[in-house]
C-alpha positions in Angstrom: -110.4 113.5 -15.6 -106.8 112.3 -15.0 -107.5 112.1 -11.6 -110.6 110.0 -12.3 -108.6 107.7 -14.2 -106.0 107.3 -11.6 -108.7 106.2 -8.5 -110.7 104.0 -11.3 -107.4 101.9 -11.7 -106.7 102.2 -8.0 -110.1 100.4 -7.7 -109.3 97.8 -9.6 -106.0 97.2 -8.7 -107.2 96.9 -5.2 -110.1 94.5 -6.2 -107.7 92.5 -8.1 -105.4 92.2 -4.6 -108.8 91.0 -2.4 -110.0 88.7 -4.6 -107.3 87.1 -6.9 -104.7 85.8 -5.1 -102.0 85.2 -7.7 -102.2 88.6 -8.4 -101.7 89.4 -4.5 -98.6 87.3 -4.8 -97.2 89.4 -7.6 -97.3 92.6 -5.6 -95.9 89.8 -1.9 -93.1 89.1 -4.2 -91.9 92.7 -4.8 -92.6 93.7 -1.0 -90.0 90.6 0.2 -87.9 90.8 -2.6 -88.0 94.3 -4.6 -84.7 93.7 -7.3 -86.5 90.2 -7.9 -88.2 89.7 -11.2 -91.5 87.5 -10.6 -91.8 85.2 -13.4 -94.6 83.3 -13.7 -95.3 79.9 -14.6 -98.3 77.1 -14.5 -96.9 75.5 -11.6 -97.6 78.3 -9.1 -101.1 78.5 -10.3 -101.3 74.4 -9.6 -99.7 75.1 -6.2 -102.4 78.1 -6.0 -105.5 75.8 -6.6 -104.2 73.0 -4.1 -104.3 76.1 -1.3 -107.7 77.7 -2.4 -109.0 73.9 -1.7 -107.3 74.0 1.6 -108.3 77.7 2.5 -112.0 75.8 1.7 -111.6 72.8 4.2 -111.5 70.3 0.9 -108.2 69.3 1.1 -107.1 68.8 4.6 -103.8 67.2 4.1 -101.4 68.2 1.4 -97.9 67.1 0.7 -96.1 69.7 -2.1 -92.6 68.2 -3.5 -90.9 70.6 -5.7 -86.9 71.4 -6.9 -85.3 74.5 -4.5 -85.8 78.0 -5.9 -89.1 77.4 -7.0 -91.3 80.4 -4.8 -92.3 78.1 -2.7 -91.5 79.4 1.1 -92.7 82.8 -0.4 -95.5 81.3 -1.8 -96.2 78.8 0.8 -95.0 80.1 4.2 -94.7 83.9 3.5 -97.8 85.0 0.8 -100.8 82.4 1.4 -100.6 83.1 5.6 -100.7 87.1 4.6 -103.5 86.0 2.2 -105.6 84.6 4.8 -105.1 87.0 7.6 -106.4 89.3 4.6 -109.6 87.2 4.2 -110.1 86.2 8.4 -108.0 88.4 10.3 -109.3 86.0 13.2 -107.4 83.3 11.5 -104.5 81.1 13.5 -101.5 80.1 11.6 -98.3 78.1 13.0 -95.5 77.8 9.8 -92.5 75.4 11.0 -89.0 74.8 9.4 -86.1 72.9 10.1 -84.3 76.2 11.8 -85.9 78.7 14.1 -84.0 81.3 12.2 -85.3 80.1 9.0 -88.6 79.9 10.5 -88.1 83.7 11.8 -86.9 84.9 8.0 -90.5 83.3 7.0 -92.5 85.4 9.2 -90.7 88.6 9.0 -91.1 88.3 5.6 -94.7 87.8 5.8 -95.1 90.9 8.6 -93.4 93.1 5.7 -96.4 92.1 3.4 -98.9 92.7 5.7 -97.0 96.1 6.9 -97.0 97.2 3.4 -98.7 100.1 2.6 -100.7 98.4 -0.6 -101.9 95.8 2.1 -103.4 98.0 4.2 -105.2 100.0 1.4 -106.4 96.5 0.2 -107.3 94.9 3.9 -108.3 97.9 6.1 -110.2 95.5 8.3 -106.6 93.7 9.3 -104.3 95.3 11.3 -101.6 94.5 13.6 -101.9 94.3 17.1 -99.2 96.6 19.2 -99.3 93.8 22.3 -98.2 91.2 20.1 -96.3 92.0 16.8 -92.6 90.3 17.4 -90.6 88.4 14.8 -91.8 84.7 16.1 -95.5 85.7 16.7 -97.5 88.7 15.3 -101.1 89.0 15.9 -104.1 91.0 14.5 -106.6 93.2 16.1 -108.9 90.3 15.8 -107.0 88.1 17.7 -105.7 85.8 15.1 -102.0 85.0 14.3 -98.9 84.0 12.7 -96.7 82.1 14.6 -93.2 80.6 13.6 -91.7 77.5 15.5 -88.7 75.4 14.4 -89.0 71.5 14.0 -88.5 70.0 17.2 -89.7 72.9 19.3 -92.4 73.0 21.7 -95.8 74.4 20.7 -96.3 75.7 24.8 -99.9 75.3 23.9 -100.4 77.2 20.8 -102.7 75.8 17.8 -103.7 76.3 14.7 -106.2 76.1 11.5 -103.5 75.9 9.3 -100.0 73.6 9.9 -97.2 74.4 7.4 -94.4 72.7 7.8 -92.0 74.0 5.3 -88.3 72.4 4.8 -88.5 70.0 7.9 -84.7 68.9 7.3 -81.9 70.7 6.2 -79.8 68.3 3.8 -77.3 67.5 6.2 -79.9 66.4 8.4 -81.4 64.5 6.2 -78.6 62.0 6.2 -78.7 61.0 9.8 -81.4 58.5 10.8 -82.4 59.6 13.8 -82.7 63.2 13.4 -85.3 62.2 10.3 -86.7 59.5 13.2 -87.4 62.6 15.3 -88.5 65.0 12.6 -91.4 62.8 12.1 -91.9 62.2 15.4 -92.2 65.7 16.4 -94.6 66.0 13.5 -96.5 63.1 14.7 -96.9 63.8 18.5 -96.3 67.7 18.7 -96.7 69.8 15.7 -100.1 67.8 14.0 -101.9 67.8 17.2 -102.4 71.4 17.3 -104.9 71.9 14.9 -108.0 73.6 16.0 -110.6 72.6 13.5 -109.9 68.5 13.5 -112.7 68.1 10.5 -111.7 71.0 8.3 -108.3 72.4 9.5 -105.5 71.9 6.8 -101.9 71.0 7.6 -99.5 71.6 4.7 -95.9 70.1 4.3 -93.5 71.7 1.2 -90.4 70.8 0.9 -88.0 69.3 -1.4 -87.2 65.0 -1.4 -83.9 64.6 0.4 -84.0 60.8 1.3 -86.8 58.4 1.4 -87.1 58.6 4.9 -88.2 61.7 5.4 -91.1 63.6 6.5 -92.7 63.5 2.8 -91.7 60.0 2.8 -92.6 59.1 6.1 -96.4 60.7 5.1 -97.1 59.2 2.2 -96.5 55.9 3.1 -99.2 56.4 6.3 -101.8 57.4 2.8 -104.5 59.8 3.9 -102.7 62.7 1.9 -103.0 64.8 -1.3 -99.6 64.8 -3.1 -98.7 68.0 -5.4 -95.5 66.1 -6.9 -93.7 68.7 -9.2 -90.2 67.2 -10.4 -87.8 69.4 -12.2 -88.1 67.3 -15.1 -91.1 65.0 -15.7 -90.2 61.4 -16.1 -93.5 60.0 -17.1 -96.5 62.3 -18.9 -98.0 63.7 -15.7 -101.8 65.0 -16.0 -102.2 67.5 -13.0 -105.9 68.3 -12.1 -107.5 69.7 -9.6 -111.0 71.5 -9.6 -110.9 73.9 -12.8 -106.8 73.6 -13.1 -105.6 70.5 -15.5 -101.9 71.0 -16.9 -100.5 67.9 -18.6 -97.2 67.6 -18.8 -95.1 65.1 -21.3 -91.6 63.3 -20.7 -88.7 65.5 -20.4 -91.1 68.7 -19.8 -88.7 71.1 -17.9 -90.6 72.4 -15.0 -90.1 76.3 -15.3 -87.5 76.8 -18.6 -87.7 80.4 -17.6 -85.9 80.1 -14.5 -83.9 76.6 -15.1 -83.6 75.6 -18.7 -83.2 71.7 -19.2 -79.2 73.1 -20.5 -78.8 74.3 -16.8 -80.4 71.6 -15.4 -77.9 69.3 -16.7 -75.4 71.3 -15.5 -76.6 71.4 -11.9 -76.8 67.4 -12.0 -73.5 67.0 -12.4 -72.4 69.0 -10.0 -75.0 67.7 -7.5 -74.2 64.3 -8.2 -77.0 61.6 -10.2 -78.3 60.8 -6.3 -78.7 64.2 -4.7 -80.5 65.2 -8.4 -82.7 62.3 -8.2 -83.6 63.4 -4.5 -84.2 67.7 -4.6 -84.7 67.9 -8.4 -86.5 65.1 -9.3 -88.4 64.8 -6.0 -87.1 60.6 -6.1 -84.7 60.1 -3.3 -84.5 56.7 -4.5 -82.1 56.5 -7.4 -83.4 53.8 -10.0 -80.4 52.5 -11.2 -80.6 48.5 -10.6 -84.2 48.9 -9.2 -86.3 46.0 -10.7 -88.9 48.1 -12.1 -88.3 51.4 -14.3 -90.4 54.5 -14.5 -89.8 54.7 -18.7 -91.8 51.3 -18.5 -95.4 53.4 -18.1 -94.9 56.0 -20.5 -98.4 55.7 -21.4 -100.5 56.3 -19.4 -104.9 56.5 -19.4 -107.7 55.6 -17.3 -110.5 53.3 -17.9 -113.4 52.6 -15.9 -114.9 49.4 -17.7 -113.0 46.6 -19.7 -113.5 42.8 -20.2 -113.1 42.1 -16.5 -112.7 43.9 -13.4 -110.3 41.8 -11.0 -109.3 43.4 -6.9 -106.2 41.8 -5.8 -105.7 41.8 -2.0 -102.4 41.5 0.3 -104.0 41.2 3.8 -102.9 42.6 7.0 -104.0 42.1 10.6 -102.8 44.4 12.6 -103.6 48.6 12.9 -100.2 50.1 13.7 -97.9 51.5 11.3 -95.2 49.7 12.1 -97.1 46.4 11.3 -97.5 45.5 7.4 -100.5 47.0 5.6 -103.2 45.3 3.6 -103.4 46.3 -0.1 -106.0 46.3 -2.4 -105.2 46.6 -6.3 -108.0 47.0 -8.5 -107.4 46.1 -12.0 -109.4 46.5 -14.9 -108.5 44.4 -18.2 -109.5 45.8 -21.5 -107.7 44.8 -24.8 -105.6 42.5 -23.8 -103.9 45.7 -21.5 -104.0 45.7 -17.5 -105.5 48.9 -16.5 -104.6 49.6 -12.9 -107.8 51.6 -11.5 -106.9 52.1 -8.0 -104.8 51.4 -5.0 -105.7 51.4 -1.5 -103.9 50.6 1.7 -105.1 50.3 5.6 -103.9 49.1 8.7 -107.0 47.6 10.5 -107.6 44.7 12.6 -109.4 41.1 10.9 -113.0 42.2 12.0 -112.9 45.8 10.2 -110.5 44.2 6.9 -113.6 41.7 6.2 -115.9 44.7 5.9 -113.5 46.7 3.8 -113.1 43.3 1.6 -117.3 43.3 1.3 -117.2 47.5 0.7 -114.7 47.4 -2.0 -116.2 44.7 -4.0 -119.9 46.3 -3.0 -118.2 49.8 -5.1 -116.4 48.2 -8.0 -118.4 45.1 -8.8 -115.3 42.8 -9.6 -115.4 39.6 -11.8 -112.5 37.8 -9.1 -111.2 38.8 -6.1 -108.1 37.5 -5.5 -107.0 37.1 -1.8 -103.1 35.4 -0.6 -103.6 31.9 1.1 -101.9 32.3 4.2 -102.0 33.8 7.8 -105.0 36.6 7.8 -106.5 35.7 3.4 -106.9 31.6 5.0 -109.4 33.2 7.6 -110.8 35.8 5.4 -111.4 33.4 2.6 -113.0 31.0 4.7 -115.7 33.3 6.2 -115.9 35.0 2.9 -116.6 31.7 1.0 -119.1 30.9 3.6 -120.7 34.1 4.6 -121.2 35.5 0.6 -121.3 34.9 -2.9 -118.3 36.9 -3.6 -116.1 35.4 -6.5 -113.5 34.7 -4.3 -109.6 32.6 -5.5 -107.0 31.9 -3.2 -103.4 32.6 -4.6 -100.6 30.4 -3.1 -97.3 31.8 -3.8 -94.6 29.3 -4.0 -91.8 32.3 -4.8 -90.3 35.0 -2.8 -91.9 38.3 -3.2 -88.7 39.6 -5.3 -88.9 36.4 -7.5 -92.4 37.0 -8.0 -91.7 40.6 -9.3 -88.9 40.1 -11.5 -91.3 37.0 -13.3 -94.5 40.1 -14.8 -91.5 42.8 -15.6 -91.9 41.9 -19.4 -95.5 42.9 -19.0 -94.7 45.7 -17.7 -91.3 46.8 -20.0 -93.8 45.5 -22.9 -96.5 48.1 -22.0 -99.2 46.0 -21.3 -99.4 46.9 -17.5 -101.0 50.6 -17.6 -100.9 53.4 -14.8 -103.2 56.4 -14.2 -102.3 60.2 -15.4 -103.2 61.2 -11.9 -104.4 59.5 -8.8 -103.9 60.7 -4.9 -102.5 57.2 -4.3 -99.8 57.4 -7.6 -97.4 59.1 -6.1 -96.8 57.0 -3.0 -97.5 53.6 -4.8 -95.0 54.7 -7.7 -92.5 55.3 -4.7 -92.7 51.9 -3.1 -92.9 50.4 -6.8 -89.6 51.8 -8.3 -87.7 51.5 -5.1 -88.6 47.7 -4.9 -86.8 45.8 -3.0 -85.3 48.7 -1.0 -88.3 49.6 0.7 -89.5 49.4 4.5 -93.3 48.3 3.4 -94.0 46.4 0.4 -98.1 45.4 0.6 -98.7 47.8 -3.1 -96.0 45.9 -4.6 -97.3 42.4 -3.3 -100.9 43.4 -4.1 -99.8 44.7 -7.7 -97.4 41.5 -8.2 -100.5 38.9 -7.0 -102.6 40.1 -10.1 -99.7 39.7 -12.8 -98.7 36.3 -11.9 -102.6 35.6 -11.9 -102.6 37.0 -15.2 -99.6 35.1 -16.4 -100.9 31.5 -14.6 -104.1 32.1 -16.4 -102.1 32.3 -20.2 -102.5 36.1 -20.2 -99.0 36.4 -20.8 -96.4 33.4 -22.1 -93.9 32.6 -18.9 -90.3 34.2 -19.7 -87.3 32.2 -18.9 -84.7 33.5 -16.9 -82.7 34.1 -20.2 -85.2 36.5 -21.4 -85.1 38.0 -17.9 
């Protein structure tokens, strides 16, 4: 009977480790790091559902900001590759960090798990190959693999269905501008070419904000990337969703008490210093003391999707390259007497393919004005628009520079009456370039958001301030 007892919870410890894989990283944990206590906490399920939708091909590109300490490389870089050699032994897997001996530490760490004797019980169908199994590169029966490479490095020819970048720069290197120039870099032309599966493949860069330069930086102003943004202490309520996982979190939340209360916390910001806080711990590289715009300013935060007028404001581009200026397309919607931002959208395209993104945004949302800048590329687009459709169409001249133009809606926004989502795949990067304002290389969100408040204010939605009142 005992003996009954024992292989029944056997069984069901054993289904627990193939099918859940929080539980799987319980048992990872005590395999890398047997005298460490797991402790577990709502973000590492978030960080848990963002993979499961990447293991799925439904998120494709995802950028996870979180304070140092936080499980992340074993989560990340160590458990989830183990996970899915467990599920696909034929699976390919290249993990990068900023060292090659970090990198090694990564995937010895993940061999261990997989050598464990609980793994094998669990995942009899993956084993490792004897041809292959060194510290860099370890490979199944099945052919599929692990391989760690150190930012920088060569890939000799080696791909991928999963990209992890994990830690790109070291702190020190974060400092210097061209080692960040040739982080990115190497991420653009080496390491994100490698993926196998261009459609479904999934690369994956966690790391902590050291500067705004770098390679989270870098990525989310490109867009095209889901942002996991998990600051040590939330400055704004935060609603986190993502398939069945929704966690809201209010100001001052501390992000795992259990491992850093808010008393420690305070402690490690003043020895880190206010900047270096703002950058690891707070996952803002840009401190916002003196910025124009302040975070406390959108405390509240809701969506809407209907109001007394729907209104897309446009700062237009016309050139594709990065390095060119983007066009921006804020779309607000006004509902008691409040300014509802309902999305923001950036591209780099030439003049033939912005005109049809102009006549597909305003096809989707149905806006009561489109308003488009009266100079260089809008002139042109609003005189084919005008003559081509029925679109409601007004030029904006600006007769201020874009910081003057700014600093003359802040009341609206310090009053409250310019609103921002709970959570958007655009927020994070748009709240970047926002609060950083004028210190920023691109500034298109902050023109396109800027057009539609001093429309507002022209129009008697809001009385002019003087400079006094400024």
């Amino acid at each position: 009977m005992n003996n009954h007892i024992f292989n029944e919870a056997r069984a069901k410890i054993e289904a627990a480790t193939r099918n859940d894989f929080l539980f799987f990283l319980r048992r990872a944990v005590k395999s890398v790091s047997p005298g460490v206590t797991y402790l577990h906490n709502w973000h590492i399920e978030a960080i848990a559902e963002y993979l499961a939708a990447c293991e799925r091909g439904e998120v494709t590109r995802l950028i996870i900001n979180l304070p140092p300490r936080m499980l992340k490389s074993t989560m990340v870089s160590v458990a989830w590759p183990a996970w899915l050699l467990a599920q696909r032994p034929e699976e390919r897997i290249m993990v990068a960090s900023y060292a090659q001996s970090l990198s090694i530490k990564h995937s010895t760490d993940c061999r261990a798990v997989m050598m464990a004797p609980w793994y094998g019980q669990a995942f009899p169908d993956t084993q490792l190959s004897y041809d292959q199994n060194e510290k860099e590169k370890f490979t199944t029966t099945a052919r599929g693999y692990r391989l760690a490479v150190s930012v920088g490095g060569a890939a000799l020819g080696e791909g991928g269905n999963f990209l992890i970048v994990d830690d790109p720069l070291n702190p020190l290197q974060a400092s210097h501008p061209t080692q960040r120039d040739a982080a990115n870099a190497w991420f653009d032309h080496t390491f994100a070419t490698r993926l196998d599966d261009k459609y479904k493949g999934a690369i994956i860069v966690v790391m902590q904000r050291l500067h705004r330069g770098d390679l989270a930086g870098y990525l989310l102003e490109k867009g095209g990337w889901e942002h996991l943004n998990l600051p040590a202490i939330a400055p704004a309520p935060t609603v986190i969703r993502l398939g069945d996982f929704t966690h809201t979190r209010e100001v001052g939340e501390v992000l795992h008490p259990a491992r850093e209360s808010a008393a420690l916390l305070e402690r490690t910001k003043r020895e880190l210093g206010s900047a270096n806080f703002s950058a690891q711990y707070q996952q803002n590289p840009q401190a916002t003391a003196g910025a124009i715009v302040r975070p406390a300013w959108f405390a509240a935060r809701a969506e809407v999707s209907d109001g007394a007028m729907c209104v897309q404001s446009w700062d237009t581009g016309v050139k594709a390259g990065f390095h060119h200026d983007a066009s921006a397309c804020a779309t607000f919607i006004e509902r008691e007497g409040k300014h509802y931002l309902a999305e923001m959208r950036t591209m780099r395209m030439e003049y033939p393919a912005l005109k049809r993104a102009i006549l597909a945004a305003a096809e989707r949302m149905k806006p009561d004005a489109i308003l488009i800048e009266d100079k260089a590329s809008g002139q042109s687009l609003l005189q084919d628009l005008k003559y081509e459709t029925s679109l409601p169409l007004i030029a904006c001249k600006a007769t201020e520079d874009k910081l003057s133009r700014l600093i003359r809606v802040t009341p609206m926004m310090e009053s409250g009456l310019v609103v921002l989502p709970n959570h958007a795949s655009w927020l994070a990067a748009f709240e970047e370039e926002l609060f950083a304002f004028p210190s920023v290389s691109h500034d298109d969100q902050v023109d396109a958001f800027s057009q539609y408040l001093n429309w507002v204010r022209a129009r008697g939605g809001w009385r002019n301030p003087s400079i006094r009142n400024l």
